[in-house]
N, C-alpha and C positions, 0 to 999 in steps of 0.2 A: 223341572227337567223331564223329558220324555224320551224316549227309547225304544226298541222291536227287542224280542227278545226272542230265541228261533227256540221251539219246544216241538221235538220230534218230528222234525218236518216242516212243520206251521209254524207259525209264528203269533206272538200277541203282543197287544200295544202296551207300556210299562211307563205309567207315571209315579213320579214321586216329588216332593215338595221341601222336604226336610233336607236342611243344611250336609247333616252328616251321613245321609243315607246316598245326595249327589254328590258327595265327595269320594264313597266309594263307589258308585257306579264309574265314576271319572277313574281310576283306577284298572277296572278290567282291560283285560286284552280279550281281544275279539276271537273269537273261536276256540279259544283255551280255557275260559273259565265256567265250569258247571256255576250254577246257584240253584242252591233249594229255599225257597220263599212259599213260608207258612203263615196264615193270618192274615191275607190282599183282601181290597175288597172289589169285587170281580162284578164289571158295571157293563153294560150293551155302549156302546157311545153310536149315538145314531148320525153324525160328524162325519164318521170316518166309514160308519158302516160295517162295524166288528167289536169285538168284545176286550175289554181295556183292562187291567189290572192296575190298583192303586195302592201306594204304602201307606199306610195306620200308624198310631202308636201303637198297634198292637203287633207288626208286623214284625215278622223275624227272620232274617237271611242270612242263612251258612252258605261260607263259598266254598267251593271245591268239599264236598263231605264223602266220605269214605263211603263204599256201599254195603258198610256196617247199619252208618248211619241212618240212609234212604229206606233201606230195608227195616230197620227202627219206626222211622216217622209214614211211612208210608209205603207197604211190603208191596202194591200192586204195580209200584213204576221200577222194580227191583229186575234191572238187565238179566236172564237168567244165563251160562255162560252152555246149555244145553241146547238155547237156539241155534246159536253158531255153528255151521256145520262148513264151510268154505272151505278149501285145504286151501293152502298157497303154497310154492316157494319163494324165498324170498326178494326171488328176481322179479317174478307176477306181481308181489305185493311193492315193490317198486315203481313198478309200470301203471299198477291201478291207481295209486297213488297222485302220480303224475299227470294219470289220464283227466282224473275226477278230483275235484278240489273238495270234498265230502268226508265224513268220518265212516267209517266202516269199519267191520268185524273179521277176524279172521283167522286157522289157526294152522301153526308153521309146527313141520318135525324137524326140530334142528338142535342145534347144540347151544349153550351158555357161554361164550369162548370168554368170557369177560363179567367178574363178579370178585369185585372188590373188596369182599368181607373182614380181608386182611387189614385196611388202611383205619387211618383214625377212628375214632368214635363215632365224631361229629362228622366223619362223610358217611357212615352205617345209618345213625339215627340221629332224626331232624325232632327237633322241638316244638311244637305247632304252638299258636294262640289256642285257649277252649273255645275264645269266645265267637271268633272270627276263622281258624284254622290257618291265619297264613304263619310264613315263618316266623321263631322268633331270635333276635338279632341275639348271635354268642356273645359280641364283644360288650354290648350294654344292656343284655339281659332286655330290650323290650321288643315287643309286639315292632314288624316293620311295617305292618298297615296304619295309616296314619290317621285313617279312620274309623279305626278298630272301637265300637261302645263300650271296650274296658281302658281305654286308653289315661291315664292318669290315675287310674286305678293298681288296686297290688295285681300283679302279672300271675294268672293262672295258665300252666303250659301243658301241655301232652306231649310224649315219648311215641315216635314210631318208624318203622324201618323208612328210608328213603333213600332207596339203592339205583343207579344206574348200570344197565349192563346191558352188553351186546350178545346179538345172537345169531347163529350162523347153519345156513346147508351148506350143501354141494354149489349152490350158485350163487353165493354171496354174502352177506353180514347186515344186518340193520342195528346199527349204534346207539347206543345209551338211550334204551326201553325202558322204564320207567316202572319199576319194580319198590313197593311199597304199600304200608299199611298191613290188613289180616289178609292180602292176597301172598305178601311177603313172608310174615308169620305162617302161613299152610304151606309154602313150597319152604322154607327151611326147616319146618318143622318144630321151632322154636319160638317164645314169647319174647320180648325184648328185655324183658326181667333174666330170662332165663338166655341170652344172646350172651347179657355181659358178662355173666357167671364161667364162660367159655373161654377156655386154656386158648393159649396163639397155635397151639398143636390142632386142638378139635375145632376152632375155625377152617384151620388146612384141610380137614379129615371133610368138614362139612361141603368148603367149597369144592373140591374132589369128586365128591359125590355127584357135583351138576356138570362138571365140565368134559366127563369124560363120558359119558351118557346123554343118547338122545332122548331128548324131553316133549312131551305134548303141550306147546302154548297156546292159551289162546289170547289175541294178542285187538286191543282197540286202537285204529289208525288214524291219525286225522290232519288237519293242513295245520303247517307252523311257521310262519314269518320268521320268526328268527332262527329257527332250526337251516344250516346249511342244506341239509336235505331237500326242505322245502315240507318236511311232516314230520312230526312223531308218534311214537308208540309206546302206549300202557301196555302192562301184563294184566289180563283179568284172573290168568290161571297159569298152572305152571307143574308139573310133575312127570315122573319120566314116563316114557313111551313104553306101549306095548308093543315088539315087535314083530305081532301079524299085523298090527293095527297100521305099521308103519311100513311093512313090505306092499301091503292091500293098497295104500292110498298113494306111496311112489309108482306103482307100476300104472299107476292112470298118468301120470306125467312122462309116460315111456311114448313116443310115437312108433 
């Protein structure tokens, strides 16, 4: 099985041979799923006239991994959220959006209008596989990657926030932003150990705290087929605004 595989721009040619390793590339969705792939071995192919990446048994690939993780195995490809300096409203981030079928950065002073912290459990915090990170099924307790290399195996899981929420200016709303992991953990201020420990009062008291105050997001955009939208959006960060910081950067969107 052979593949492209787009890395910051470029792209590189991805073979792989093994049963279970085409079984989950056969899985991906296109433009939604990160991999980090440790252990290739990384050959010129003079064929094609570029540089080729192949899986091993020594090979190892996390899909979608937290940038806990990245920043773990490898600190220098670690997104800093410092680069990012774009304002948008949310009606421009709209538009770019539309314009450009590309992932971009970006970061909105808006409000939280929608933060569900109140509802079940299992809609706060999702169960990942260790070994693969996708989700893991509530009603039969297993891994739903069907290619998961624990599969058949005892089921080791992870605890972590996976929250959808909308966020809103003055010129519109962008729907169910994708709020999770330790970026979720630093804008609630809370671990998921210490989430559950929280009265249905001090939920209210917490979500409170976002909905009524303008927040500084910075926010990763990118195309989604199945999103109505036609995109969605990660929070990479999330805390309230400073309001010079916010009077300073509306008044360039004054004409």
């Amino acid at each position: 099985s052979t593949c492209q595989l787009k890395t910051q721009g470029t792209s590189i040619h991805w073979e792989t041979w093994d049963k279970e390793t085409i079984r989950l590339v056969q899985t991906l969705t296109q433009r939604e799923t990160v991999l980090f792939i440790a252990d290739a071995r990384i050959t010129f192919d003079s064929f094609r006239n570029c540089m080729t990446a192949t899986a091993t048994s020594k090979t190892i690939i996390t899909l979608n991994p937290g940038s806990d993780v990245i920043l773990k195995l490898h600190p220098s490809i670690y997104f800093s959220v410092d680069s990012i300096s774009d304002v948008l409203t949310v009606e421009k981030l709209k538009a770019r959006s539309q314009e450009h079928a590309e992932v971009f950065h970006c970061i909105i002073f808006g409000f939280i209008t929608s933060l569900e912290i109140n509802s079940s459990i299992s809609k706060v915090i999702r169960k990942r596989c260790a070994k693969c990170k996708f989700r893991i099924n509530e009603e039969s307790q297993t891994c739903s990657n069907d290619a998961c290399p624990n599969q058949g195996q005892q089921l080791q899981a992870t605890e972590g926030f996976d929250l959808l929420v909308d966020i809103s200016d003055h010129t519109g709303t962008v729907q169910s932003c994708n709020l999770a992991g330790t970026v979720a953990e630093k804008t609630l201020g809370c671990k998921v150990k210490e989430f559950l420990r929280l009265s249905e009062s001090q939920r209210t008291t917490l979500k409170w705290k976002f909905l009524l105050e303008r927040c500084k997001i910075y926010l990763k955009v990118f195309p989604s087929a199945r999103s109505r939208s036609g995109m969605r959006a990660s929070i990479l960060s999330c805390a309230l605004a400073d309001p010079v910081e916010v009077k300073q950067n509306f008044a360039s969107f004054v004409v």
